[in-house]
Structures are given as C-alpha cells and as structure tokens.
C-alpha positions in Angstrom: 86.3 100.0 95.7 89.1 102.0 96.3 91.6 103.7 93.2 94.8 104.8 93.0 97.5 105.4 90.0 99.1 103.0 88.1 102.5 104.6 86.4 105.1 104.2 83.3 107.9 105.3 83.2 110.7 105.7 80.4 114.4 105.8 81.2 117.0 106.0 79.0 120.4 107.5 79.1 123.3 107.5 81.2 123.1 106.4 84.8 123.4 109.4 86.6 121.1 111.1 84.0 118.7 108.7 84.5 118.5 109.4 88.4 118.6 112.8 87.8 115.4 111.7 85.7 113.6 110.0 88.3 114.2 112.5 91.0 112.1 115.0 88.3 109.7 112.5 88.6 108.8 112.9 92.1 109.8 116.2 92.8 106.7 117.6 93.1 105.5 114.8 95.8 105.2 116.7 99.4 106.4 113.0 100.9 109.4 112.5 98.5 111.9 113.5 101.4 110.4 110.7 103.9 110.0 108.2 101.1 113.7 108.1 99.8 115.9 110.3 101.8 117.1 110.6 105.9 118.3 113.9 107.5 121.1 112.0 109.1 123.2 109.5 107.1 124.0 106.3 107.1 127.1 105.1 109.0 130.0 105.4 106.6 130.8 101.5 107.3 127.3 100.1 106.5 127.1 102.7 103.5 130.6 102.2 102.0 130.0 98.1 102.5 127.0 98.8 100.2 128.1 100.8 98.1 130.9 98.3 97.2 128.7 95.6 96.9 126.4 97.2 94.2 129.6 98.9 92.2 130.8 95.3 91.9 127.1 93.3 90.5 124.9 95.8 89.5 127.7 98.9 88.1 126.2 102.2 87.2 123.3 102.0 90.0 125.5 103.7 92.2 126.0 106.9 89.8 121.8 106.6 89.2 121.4 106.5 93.0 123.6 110.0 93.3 122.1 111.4 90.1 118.9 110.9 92.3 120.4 112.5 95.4 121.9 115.1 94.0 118.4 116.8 92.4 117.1 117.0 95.7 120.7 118.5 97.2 121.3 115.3 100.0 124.3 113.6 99.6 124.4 109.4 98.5 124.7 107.9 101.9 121.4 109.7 103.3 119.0 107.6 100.5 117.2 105.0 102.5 117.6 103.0 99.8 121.2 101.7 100.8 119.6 99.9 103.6 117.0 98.9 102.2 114.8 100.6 105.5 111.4 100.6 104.0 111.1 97.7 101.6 108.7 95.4 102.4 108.5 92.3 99.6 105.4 90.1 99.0 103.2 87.2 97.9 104.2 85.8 94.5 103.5 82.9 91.7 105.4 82.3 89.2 105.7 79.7 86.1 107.8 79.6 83.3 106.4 77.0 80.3 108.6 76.1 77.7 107.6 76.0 73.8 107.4 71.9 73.8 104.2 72.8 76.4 102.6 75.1 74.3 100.5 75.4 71.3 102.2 78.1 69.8 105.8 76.9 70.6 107.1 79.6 72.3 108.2 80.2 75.8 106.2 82.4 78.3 106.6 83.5 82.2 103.3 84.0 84.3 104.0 86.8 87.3 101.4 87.2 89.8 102.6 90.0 92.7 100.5 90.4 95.5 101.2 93.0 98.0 99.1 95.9 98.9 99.0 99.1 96.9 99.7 101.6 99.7 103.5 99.5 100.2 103.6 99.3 96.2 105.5 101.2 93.1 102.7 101.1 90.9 105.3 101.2 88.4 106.2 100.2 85.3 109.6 100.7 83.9 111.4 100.7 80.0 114.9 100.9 81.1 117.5 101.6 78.7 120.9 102.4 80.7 124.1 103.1 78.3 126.0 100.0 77.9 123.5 97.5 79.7 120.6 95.4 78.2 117.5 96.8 77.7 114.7 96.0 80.1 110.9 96.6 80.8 109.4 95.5 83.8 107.8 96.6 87.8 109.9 98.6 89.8 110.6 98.3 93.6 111.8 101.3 95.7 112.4 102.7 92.8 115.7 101.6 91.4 115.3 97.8 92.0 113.4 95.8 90.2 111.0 92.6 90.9 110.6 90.9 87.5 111.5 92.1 84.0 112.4 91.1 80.7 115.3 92.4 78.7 116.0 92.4 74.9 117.9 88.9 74.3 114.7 87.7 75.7 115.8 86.2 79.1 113.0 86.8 81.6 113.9 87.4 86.0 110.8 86.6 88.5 111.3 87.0 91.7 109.3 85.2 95.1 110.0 85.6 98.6 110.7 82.2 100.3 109.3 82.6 103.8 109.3 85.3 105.8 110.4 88.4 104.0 114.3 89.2 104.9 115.3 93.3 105.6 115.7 95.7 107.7 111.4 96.4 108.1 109.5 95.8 111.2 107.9 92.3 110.8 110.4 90.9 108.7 113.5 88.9 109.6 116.5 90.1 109.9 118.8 88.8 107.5 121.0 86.1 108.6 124.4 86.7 106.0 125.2 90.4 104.4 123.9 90.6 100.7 121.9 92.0 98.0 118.4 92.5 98.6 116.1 91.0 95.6 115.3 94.3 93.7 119.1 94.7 93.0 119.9 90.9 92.0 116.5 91.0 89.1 118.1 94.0 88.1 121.4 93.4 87.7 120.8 90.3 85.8 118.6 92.0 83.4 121.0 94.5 82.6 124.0 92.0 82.0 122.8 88.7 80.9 121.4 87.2 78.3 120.1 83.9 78.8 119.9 81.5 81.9 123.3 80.3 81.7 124.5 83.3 82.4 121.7 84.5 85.3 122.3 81.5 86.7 126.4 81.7 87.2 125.5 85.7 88.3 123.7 84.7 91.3 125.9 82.2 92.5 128.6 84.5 92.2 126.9 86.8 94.3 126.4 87.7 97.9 122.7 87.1 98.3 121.0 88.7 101.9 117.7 87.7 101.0 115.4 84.2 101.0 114.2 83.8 97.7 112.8 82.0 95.0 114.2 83.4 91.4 112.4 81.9 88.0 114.7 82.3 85.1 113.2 81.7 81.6 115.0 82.5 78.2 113.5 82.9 74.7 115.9 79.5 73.8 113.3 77.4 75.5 115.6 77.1 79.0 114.0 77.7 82.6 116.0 77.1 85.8 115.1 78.0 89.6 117.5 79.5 92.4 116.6 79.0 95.7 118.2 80.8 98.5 118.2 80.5 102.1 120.1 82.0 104.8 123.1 82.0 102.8 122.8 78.2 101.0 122.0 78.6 97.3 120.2 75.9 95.3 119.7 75.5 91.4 117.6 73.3 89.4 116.9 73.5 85.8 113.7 72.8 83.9 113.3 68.7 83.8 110.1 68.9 82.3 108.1 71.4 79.6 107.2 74.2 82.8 108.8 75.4 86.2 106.8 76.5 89.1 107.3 78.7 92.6 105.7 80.5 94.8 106.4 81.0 98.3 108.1 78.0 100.2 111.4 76.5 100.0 111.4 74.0 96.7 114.7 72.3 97.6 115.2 69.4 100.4 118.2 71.7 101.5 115.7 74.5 102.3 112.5 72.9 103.2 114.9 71.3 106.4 115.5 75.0 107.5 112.0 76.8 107.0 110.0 76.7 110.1 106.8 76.3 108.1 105.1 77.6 105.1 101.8 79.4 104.2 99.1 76.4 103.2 97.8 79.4 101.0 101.6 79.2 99.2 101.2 75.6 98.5 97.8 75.9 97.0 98.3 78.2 94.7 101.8 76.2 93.8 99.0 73.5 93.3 97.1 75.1 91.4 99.9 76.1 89.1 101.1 72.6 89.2 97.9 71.1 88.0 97.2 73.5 84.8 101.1 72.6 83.6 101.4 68.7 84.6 98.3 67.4 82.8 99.1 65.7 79.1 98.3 68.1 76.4 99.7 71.4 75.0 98.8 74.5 76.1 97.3 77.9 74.6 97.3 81.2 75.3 94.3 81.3 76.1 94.5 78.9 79.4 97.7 80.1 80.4 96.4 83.6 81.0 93.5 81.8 82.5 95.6 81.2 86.1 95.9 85.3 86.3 92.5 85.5 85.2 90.7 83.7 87.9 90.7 84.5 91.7 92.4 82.3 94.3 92.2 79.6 95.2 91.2 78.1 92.0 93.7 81.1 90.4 96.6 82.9 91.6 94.5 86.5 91.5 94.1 87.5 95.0 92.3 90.4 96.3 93.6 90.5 100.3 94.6 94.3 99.8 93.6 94.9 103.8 96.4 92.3 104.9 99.0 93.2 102.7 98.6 90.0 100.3 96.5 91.6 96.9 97.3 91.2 93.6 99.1 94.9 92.8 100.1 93.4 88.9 100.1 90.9 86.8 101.9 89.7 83.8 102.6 87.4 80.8 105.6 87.3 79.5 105.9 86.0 76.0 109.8 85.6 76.1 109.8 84.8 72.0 108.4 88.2 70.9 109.8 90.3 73.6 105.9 91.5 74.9 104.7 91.6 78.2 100.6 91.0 78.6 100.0 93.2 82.1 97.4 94.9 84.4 97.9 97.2 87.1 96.2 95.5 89.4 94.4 92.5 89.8 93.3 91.5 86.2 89.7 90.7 86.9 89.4 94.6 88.0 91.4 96.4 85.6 92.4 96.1 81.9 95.0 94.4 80.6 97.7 96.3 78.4 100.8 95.1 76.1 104.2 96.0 75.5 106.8 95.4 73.9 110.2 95.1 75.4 112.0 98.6 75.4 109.1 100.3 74.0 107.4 103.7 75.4 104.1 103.2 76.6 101.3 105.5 75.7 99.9 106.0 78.9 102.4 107.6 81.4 99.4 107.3 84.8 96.2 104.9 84.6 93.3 104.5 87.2 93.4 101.2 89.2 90.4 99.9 90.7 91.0 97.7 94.4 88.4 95.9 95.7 89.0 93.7 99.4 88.2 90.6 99.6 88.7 88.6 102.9 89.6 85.0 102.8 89.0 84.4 106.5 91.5 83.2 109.0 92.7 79.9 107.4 94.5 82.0 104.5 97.1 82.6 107.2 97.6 79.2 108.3 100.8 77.5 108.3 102.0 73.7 107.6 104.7 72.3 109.5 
C-alpha cells in the first residue's frame, strides 16, 4: 500500500491573477522548474501557432499561463505546457443517464480516470475566472482540465480513443495540429452552457487529439463527440443513458483504429448492461459501477502499468454536486461538493494498492 496526496485547490480572480496564484502554489516544490518550465524556449513558430490557437477557444488561458511564468521570472514560451511535452492521458469510463432512467429524475455523469498517480495532478479544482462560467472539476498539467462541471449545470468527460495522441514517448504523434484534450474540457466549461452549445464548440475547433468527449446537461440532454485523426463525429442521446470508454464508437472511426483494448470493451459492457436493462435506476446502483473493481466495475487498481483508478466521480448535474474520491473509491473516502464551492480540506492522504490483472488486460481485438 503506497500513499501519496490528494489536493484542492481554489481559484478565483482574474486570469493572470489566478496563475500568479498557482505558481504560489508550487513554489516551494524543488522539481517545479522540470515539471513546468524549459531553460531554452520554444521555437517562436510552434509557440506563437499555440498561442493563437488557445487566445481564439479558450481566451484568458494565455494571460493565466504568463501570470504563471512570470512568478517564477521565465518568460511564456519556455512553459512546457505549450507543447504539451509531458502529458501523458489515460484509461477512462464514462456514462451520462438521463432523469427518464432514474429514480430520482435527475441527470447524472459517472467518471472513472485511471492512470497512475506518479503521471497524475491529484487535483481538484473550483475555478472561478472573471467573465467565464464557474467550474469544479480534476486538473491536468495544471491548467487543463479532464472533466468538470460548471454552474448552468452542463457536465465535460473526457476518454482517450486509442492510443494516446502528443508529443510523449509511447504515444502517437498527432496526425492534424490542434488542441490537446485538457484545453477543449476547459474551454467548454468556461463558455457554455448546455450541450448545444459544447457541441457546436468542438466542431468549430481544431482538435489534435483522439478522443471520446461525454457531454451531459442538467436539461436532461447527453451527446458524444468522437474524434479521430482529424474526422469528428456526434451523436446525441437516443435512449435514457450514453456510454464511452476507450475505442472508437462511430463506424467512421472504428474503420481507422487498428484495434482496441478487449479490457476497453468490457468495461463499455459492463456499463452497457447496468443502463440497458428495463427499470429505473437509483443512486444507489449507479455509484455501484465506481464502487466495485474491474471487470465486474470500472474501479481498477493497475497503478504499476499506468492504468489505476487515480479518481472518481458522480456528477449529479441537477444540484450542481460532484460525489468524488481521490483514488480508487474502494480505498479511499468518498467526499462532496458542490459546484463552485471551497472545499475544506486543501491536501488528503490517498491510499494505492496494485493489483495485477495478468497479461490478457493488455490484449487487443482486431
């Protein structure tokens, strides 16, 4: 059993305040300097070509990003985060069910992350940037996000679809320039405020990674984007839920991927057996899918290779709360929130304990 630190953080103010914020966050960390910054920067073409593309879909991350650089007296272009150098993005499940599904009749989002703790933020985020919606949810490299929920009660979930696309060794390198996934979640949960309007965002943006989004709303909508080397896809809810994890969902995908994890379509299974059977649903049995371990749930402890569950959530869309552990939830506690609120606790102990699931949890299906 191994533990490490589980974090919240509060941000509110301008954007270049609130970088200046997060760089006082980690100024005391000895590896703060390899983490976000480079001695040399980045080419002024690559950088600028960035640059632009954030100013234009996700404004005011650019002035949060020099806030950031500015603490620690580097200039912009020599964060790492421009390039996205060191992201690595991992295992996810995802289901959105809609209130004709449930007991209660409201609308919630299940998240499952799995990565490894070591590659993780450990980080939960209220964000409440002047001018933009206000958001809670997991941070990635810091500024981007990987799920959240903002205050009109539209809810962004993010899978990778296939191999992982940057600029990492081990992933693949991404076929058309983009946005990475951490920028998209969080520019749509700054600007928009229901699925209507996440979904016409993402079209009209230049998308560089293979993904999976789950959009949800607190009006009872869900739709899916999939992207793939540049062709986007859309489908909206046809039935009470919506379901992803990590394989291509549309025919226009599935031609292109080379394969996909058997592991990815069984825990889409398993997702697609609690929602599809007759009945409505509680509470209850919804959190059971994060409550029980793979493959009969979605919690999976493979921290060794990369592929364990680093936090979990359940997003109740209609009240604006998120249900969450740091961690997989059958070894730490669970914790609420509401949507824009301060949380109590600004570092918790999380507990990691490895489980191997043998060779076959790597196989793929052609």
């Amino acid at each position: 059993m191994n533990t490490y630190t589980g974090k919240f953080t509060y941000l509110k103010g301008s954007s270049y305040e609130i970088g200046k914020q997060q760089a006082l966050e980690y100024r005391e960390s000895s590896y703060v300097k390899n983490i976000f910054l480079r001695e040399q920067p980045d080419s002024d073409k690559a950088y600028l070509e960035m640059r632009a593309r954030i100013e234009e879909y996700c404004p005011g991350l650019n002035e949060e990003l020099e806030g950031f650089a500015e603490e620690f007296g580097f200039e912009p272009n020599q964060l790492k985060f421009y390039n996205d150098a060191w992201l690595i993005s991992g295992g996810c499940s995802l289901g959105a069910i809609l209130p004709p599904k449930m007991v209660d009749g409201k609308t919630y989002v299940v998240r499952n992350y799995d990565l490894s703790p070591n590659i993780s933020d450990m980080r939960l985020c209220t964000t409440k940037v002047d001018g933009s919606y206000t958001h809670t949810g997991f941070s990635v490299s810091t500024f981007g996000r990987s799920e959240g929920l903002n205050e009109k009660g539209l809810c962004v979930a993010f899978a990778s679809c296939g191999m992982p696309i940057g600029n990492y060794p081990g992933m693949r390198k991404p076929v058309v320039a983009g946005l990475q996934f951490m920028v998209i979640v969080r520019a749509i949960l700054e600007a928009c405020k229901n699925i209507e309007e996440a979904v016409y965002a993402v079209k009209n943006m230049p998308v560089g990674t293979n993904m999976n989004l789950l959009l949800a709303d607190a009006n009872g909508e869900a739709a899916l984007v999939g992207t793939y080397d540049g062709i986007k896809a859309v489908k909206k809810a046809e039935q009470d839920y919506l379901i992803a994890t990590n394989h291509g969902l549309f025919p226009e995908i599935r031609s292109l991927e080379p394969g996909k994890l058997d592991q990815s379509q069984l825990r889409y299974n398993v997702l697609e057996n609690k929602f599809s059977v007759n009945g409505k649903r509680s509470v209850y049995e919804i959190k059971e899918l994060l409550l029980t371990e793979f493959p009969e749930g979605v919690a999976i402890h493979n921290y060794k290779e990369n592929f364990g569950t680093v936090h979990s959530v359940l997003f109740n869309l209609t009240d604006c709360q998120l249900e969450f552990s740091f961690g997989s939830p059958l070894q730490n506690k669970l914790y609420k929130i509401n949507v824009g609120d301060n949380f109590s606790n600004t570092q918790l102990p999380v507990k990691f304990q490895n489980r191997n699931y043998g060779p076959d949890f790597w196989r793929i299906l052609r």
